[in-house]
N, C-alpha and C positions, 0 to 999 in steps of 0.2 A: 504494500500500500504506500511506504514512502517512499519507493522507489519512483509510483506513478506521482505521485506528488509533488515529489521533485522536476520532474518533464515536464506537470501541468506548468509547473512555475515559472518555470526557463522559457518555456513557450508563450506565457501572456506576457511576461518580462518585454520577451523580444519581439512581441508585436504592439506591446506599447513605445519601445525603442524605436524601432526601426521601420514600422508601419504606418504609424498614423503622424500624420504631421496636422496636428489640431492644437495651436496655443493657448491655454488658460492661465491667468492671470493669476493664481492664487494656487496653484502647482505645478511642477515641472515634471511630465510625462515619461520626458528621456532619466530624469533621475529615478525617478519609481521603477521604469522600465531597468534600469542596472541594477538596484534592490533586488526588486523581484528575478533577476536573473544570476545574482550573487546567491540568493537565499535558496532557491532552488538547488544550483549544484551542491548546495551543504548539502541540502535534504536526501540530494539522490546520493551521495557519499555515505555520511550517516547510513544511509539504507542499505547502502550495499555492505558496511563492516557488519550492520545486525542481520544479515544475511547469513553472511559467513561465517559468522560466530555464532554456534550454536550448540547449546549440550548435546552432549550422548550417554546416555545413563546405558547399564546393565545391570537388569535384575536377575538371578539366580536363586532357587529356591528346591530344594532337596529335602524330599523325609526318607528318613530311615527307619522301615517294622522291622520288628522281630530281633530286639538284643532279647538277652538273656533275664534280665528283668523284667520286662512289659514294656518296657518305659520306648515313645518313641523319637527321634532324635530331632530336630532340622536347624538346618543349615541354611544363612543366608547370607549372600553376598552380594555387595552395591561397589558399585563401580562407576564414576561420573568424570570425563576427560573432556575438558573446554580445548577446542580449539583454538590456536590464533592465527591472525592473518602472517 
């Protein structure tokens, strides 16, 4: 989602930039249009590291019947390995 977020961004950025040639008096289009086209490539950035950065757990779970007492055994194991770029 912030990956698309990001392109929407860069995308009205740069047709408020480079598109519309409509002067207003009380904002400057071309600034907002570089804003919006700065903020965006964060966003689609940002999105791509929590993309790739993502857990991977392993669950493991093991019973054991039949010791010699009744009794029955289990075993678990977790395993959680973070990625980095």
């Amino acid at each position: 989602m912030s990956i698309g977020a990001g392109i929407l961004l860069v995308v009205i950025g740069a047709i408020l930039r480079f598109a519309l040639n409509i002067q207003l008096a009380w904002i400057d289009l071309n600034l907002v249009g570089n804003i919006l086209m700065a903020a965006g490539a964060l966003v689609f950035v940002l999105g791509l590291i929590f993309t790739f950065r993502r857990r991977r757990s392993t669950t493991t779970r093991r019973t054991t019947v039949g010791r010699p007492d009744g009794e029955n055994v289990v075993r678990r194991t977790d395993r959680t390995d973070d990625t980095e770029l």
